[in-house]
N, C-alpha and C positions, 0 to 999 in steps of 0.2 A: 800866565795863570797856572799854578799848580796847585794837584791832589793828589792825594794817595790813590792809587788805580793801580789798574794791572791792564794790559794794552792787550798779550796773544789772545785773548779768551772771545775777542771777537774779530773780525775781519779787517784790517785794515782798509785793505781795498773798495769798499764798498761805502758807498757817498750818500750819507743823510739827508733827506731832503727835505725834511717838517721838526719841527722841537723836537730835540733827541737828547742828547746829552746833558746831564747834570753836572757841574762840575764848578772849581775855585778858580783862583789868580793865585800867581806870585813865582818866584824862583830866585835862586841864590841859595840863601843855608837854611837847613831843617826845619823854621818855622816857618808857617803858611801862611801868606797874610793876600786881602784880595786888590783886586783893582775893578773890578766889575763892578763896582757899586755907582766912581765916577772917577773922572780924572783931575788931577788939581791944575791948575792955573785955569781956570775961567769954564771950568765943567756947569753941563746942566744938570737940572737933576735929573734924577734917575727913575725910568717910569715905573707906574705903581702895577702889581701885582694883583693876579687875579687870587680869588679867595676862595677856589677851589684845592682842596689837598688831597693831596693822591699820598696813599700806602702801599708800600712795593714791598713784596716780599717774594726772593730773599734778598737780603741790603748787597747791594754793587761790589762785585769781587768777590763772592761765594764761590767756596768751593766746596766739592764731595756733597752739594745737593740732591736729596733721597730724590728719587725718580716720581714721588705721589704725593701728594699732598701740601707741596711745599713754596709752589708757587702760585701768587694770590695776588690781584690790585684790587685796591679798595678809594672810594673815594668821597671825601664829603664836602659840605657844601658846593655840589657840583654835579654832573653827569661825565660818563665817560665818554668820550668820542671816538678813539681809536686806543685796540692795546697790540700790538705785533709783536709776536714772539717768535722767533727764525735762529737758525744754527746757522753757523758760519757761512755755511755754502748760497745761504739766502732760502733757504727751503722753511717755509712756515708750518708753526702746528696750529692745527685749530684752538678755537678757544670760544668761550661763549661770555658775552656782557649780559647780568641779571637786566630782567623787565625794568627794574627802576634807574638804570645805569650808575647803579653804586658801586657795582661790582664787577669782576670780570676772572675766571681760572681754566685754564687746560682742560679740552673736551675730555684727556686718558693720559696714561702716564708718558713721562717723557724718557728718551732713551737713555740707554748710559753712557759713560766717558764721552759725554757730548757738550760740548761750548755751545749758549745761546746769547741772545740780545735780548730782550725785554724791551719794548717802548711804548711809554704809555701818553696817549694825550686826554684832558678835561677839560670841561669849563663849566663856570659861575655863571649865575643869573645871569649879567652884563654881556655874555660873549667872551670875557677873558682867561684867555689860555694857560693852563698851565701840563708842564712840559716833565716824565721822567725816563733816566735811559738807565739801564740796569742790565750789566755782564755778569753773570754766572756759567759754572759747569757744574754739572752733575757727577755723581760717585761710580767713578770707577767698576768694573765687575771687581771680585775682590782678588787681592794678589795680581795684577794686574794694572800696568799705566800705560798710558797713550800720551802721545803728542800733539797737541795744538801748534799749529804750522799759521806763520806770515812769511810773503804776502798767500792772499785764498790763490787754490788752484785756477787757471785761464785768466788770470789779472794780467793786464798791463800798469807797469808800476814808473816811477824812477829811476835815475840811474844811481841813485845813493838807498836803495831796497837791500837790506841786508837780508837772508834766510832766519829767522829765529822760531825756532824749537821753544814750547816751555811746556814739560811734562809736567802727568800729574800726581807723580810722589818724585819724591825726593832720589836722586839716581846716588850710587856710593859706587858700582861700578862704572864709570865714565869714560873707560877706554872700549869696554865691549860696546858701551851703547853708539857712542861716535864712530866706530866701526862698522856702525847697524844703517850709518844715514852718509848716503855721496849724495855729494850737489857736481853737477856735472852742466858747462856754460859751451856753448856754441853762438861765434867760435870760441874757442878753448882760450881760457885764463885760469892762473892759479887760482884755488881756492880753500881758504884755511878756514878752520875751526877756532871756536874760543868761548869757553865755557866763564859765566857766571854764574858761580852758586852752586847747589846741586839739581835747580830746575830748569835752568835756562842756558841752550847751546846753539850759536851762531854762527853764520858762514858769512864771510866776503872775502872778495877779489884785494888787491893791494890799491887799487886805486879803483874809481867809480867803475859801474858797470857801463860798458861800450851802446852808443843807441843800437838798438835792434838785438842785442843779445838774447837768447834763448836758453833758459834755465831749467834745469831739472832736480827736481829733490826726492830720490830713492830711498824711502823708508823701509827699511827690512827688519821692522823691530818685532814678528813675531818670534815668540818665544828667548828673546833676548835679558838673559836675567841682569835687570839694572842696579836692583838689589837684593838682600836676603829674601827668598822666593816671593819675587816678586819680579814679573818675566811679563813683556812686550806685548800688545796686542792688534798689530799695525803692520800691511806689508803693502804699501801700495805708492803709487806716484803722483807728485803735484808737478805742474809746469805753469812757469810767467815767464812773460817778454819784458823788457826794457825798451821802454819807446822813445821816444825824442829826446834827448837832453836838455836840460834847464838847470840850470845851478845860478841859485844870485847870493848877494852878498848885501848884509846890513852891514851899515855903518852906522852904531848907535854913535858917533859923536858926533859924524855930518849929519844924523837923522836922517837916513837915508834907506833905501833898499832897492838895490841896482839889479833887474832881472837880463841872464843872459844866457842866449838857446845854442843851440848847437855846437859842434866839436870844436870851432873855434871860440867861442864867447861870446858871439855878439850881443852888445847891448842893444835890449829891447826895447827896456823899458825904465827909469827914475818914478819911484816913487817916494811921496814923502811918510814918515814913519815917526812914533813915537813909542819909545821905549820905557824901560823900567828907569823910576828915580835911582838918584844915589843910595837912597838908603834900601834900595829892595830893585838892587839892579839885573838886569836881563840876563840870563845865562852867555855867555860866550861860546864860540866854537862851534864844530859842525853840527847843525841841525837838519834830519829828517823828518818832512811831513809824513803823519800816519793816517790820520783820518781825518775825512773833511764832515762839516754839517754845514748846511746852507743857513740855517737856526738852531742856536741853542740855549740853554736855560745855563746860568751863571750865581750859584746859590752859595753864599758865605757857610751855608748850616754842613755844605761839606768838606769844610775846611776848618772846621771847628772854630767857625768866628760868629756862632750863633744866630740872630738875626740881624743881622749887622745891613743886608744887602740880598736880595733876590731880583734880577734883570732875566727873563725869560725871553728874552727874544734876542740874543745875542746876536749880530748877523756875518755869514762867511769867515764859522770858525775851523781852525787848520792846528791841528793838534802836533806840538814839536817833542813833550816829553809827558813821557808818565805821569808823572806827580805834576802835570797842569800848565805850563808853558803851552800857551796859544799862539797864533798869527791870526787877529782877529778886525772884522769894522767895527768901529764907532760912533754913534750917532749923535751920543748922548755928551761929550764934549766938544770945548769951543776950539774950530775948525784951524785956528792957529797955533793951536800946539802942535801938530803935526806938522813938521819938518824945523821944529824950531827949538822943543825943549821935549826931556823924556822923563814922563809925569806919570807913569803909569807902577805899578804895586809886580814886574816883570813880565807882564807882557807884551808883545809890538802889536802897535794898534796902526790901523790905517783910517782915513775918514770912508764915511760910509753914510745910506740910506736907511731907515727903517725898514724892519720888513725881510731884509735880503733875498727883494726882488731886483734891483739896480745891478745893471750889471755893465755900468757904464763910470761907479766911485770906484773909488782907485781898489777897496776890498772888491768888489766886486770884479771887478774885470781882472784880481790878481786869484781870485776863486778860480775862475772858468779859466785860465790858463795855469791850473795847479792839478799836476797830482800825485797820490800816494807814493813816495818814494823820491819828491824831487828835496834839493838840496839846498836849505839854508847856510851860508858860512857866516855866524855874527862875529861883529870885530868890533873891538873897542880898545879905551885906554886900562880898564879898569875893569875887575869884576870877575865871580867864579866861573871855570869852566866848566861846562855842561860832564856830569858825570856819565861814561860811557854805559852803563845798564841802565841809565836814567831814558826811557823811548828807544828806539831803534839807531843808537847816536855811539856805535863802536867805530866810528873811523876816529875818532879823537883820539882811541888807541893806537900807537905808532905800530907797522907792522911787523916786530921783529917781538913786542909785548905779545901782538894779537895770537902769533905762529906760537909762542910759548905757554898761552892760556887754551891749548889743546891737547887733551888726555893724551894724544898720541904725540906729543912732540917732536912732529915730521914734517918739514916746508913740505908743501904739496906740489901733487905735478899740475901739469897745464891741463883745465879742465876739469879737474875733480877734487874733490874731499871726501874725507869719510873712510871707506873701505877701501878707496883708491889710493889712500894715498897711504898704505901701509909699505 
C-alpha cells in the first residue's frame, strides 16, 4: 500500500494500538492505486464504513505549522471519542473535546521546531468507528532548523534501523552540518553517511547492525550554519539498542515469507503471503519495518482515488515504505489466495482475524514477533526495486554509492561518522 507521506516527523519506534493511521495501497511506479478495498480472486466484500467524518486540521505532512491556532478536529455526524496529540518522545499535550463532542483543539499553544502525532477516533449513532492519524511540525524559531531524528531516543529497534536525520529547512551547506552529527556503535563498526536531498541525512553500518549493538547519535548542531544564516538549534544525544536479529525473506513467486532469528538464520517460521498482481507488483529488495498499528484505517481519498474504498479497521499493519507499502492481515479476502496467487494492488497480505485481536493468524503472530527496524528482503522474478529514500530502505544502496553520497567523502573509521570521521 502506498502514499505520499513523510515517515521522520513521527516515531518510528513507537506501536499504535487503536485506529491510527490513514493511509492508501500500492507500489511499483508513480501512480497510486489501492488494494485495501478487496482482493481479487474470490474476495469478500469490503466492510461498511461508519458515517461519522472527522476534519483534521492541519492535512498529514505539514510543515512550518504556526504554533496557535492551527490545530483543530472537527467532526460530524458523530461524537469524538478520543483525540491524542504527542511529540515524538510520547509526551502529550492537553487538549479539550467541546460539551457536544464535535469538536476538540490544544488547551495553549504548542512548541516550536517540534514533530507531533495527531490521533483522532469517532463514532456514529451505530457504534462505528472511524479512525484519523495526522504528522505534522510546527515552524521553526526563525533563522533556525532542527533535526527530526529515527529511530526515538531509548528504542530498541532492528538490526536493519538506519539513523535518519530530516531537518527542517533545506541544508546547502552539508559538509559542516554532517560534521555536526557522529553516530558512534559499540562495539565499534564503520559507519558512513549518505545524504538525500537537501533534507534528509542517513547513517549505516556496511552490513546489518550486530544484535545487541549500542548506538549513539551526537548532534552538535548548535549554531551550525546549514545555510545562508540559517544556523543549528540542537546539541544534544539520542541512543538505541539493536535487539535480536530477525531478517526473513518473501518470495513473491513461492508466496511465501520465511522468518529467520538470529545470527545464524534459523528458520522460524513459513508463512503463506499474497503479493501485489502483475499489473501493480510489490516492490522488490530490501525492506525495513517502521511503524506498526495493531489497526488501521485504509482510505482510497488519500491516494487520490476518491471514494473508491474506505476499510477502517485494517488489522496488524507494518509499514515498509513511505509512499504506502504495507505488511499487513486480511480478513476480508478468500483464505486461498494466500500462498497461492498475488492479487493484491502491492501489498503483502497475510490471512488474518477481524479486529486485530488474534494473535494466533499468521498476521498476527507475525505482528507480536515484529519490530521496528527488522528486515524484509522481497525476491521475485519481476518488478521495480524499492527506491532507497523511498522508507528507511538505503541498504539497496550498494556500499561504495552509500560512502560517496556523503558531503565529506571519507570511508569512516570503525565506530563512528560524522565529525569522526574527518
Amino acid at each position: 500500500m502506498r502514499r505520499r507521506g513523510r515517515l521522520w516527523a513521527r516515531g518510528v519506534a513507537a506501536v499504535a494500538c487503536c485506529l491510527a493511521v490513514l493511509t492508501g495501497c500500492g507500489s511499483g511506479g508513480p501512480a497510486v492505486v489501492p488494494d485495501g478495498d478487496a482482493a481479487t480472486g474470490g474476495a469478500h466484500a469490503a466492510p461498511s464504513s461508519s458515517r461519522a467524518v472527522l476534519t483534521v486540521q492541519p492535512a498529514d505532512g505539514a510543515q512550518d505549522v504556526p504554533s496557535e491556532g492551527a490545530v483543530r478536529v472537527r467532526v460530524a455526524q458523530g461524537r469524538l471519542v478520543s483525540v491524542r496529540l504527542a511529540d515524538t518522545r510520547g509526551t502529550e499535550v492537553p487538549g479539550t473535546i467541546g460539551p457536544d463532542g464535535s469538536g476538540w483543539a490544544p488547551d495553549g499553544p504548542l512548541p516550536l521546531g517540534t514533530a507531533f502525532t495527531l490521533d483522532s477516533v469517532a463514532e456514529d449513532d451505530q457504534g462505528q468507528k472511524a479512525a484519523q492519524h495526522t504528522a505534522f511540525t510546527t515552524v521553526a524559531r526563525a533563522h533556525t532548523f532542527v533535526a527530526f531524528f529515527t529511530p526515538e531516543d531509548g528504542s530498541t529497534v532492528g538490526v536493519g534501523m538506519p539513523v535518519s536525520l530530516r531537518f527542517s529547512r533545506a541544508i546547502t551547506d552539508r559538509a559542516a552540518v554532517e560534521k555536526a552529527v557522529q553516530v558512534s556503535a559499540d562495539p565499534p563498526v564503520p559507519v558512513a553517511a549518505h545524504w538525500f536531498g537537501g533534507q534528509r541525512l542517513d547513517f549505516r553500518p556496511q552490513r546489518y547492525w550486530a544484535a545487541g549493538t549500542r548506538v549513539t547519535v551526537a548532534l552538535r548542531l548548535k549554531d551550525v550554519q546549514g545555510a545562508p544564516g540559517e544556523f543549528g538549534s540542537q546539541s544534544r544525544d539520542v541512543h538505541f539498542t539493536v535487539g535480536r536479529a530477525q531478517v526473513s525473506t518473501v518470495d513473491l513467486d513461492a508466496h511465501t515469507l520465511t522468518v529467520r532469528a538470529g545470527q545464524g538464520g534459523k528458520v522460524v517460521r513459513v508463512l503463506k503471503v499474497s503479493g501485489g498482481s502483475p499489473e501493480h507488483s510489490t516492490y522488490r529488495g530490501v525492506m525495513v519495518v517502521s511503524e506498526k498499528y495493531k489497526v488501521t484505517r485504509m482510505n482510497s481519498q488519500t491516494v487520490g482515488m476518491g471514494d473508491e474504498y474506505d476499510i477502517q479497521d485494517v488489522p496488524h499493519a507494518m509499514r515498509l515504505t513511505t509512499s504506502g507499502t504495507f505488511l499487513h492481515g486480511n480478513y476480508w479476502a478468500d483464505p486461498r489466495v494466500f500462498g497461492t496467487a498475488n492479487t493484491s494492488h502491492g501489498c503483502i497480505g497475510l490471512a488474518d482475524a477481524k479486529g486485530g485481536a488474534s494473535k494466533d493468524s499468521p498476521a498476527g503472530w507475525l505482528f507480536e514477533h515484529t519490530i521496528p527496524g527488522d528486515v524484509l528482503e522481497v525476491k521475485a522474478a519481476s518488478g521495480e526495486v524499492v527506491p532507497p529514500q523511498n522508507g528507511l530502505n538505503g541498504w539497496n544502496v550498494p556500499w561504495e554509492q552509500w560512502v560517496a553520497g556523503s558531503a565529506l567523502r571519507r570511508v569512516p573509521s570503525a565506530g563512528a561518522a560524522g565529525s569522526a570521521a574527518r
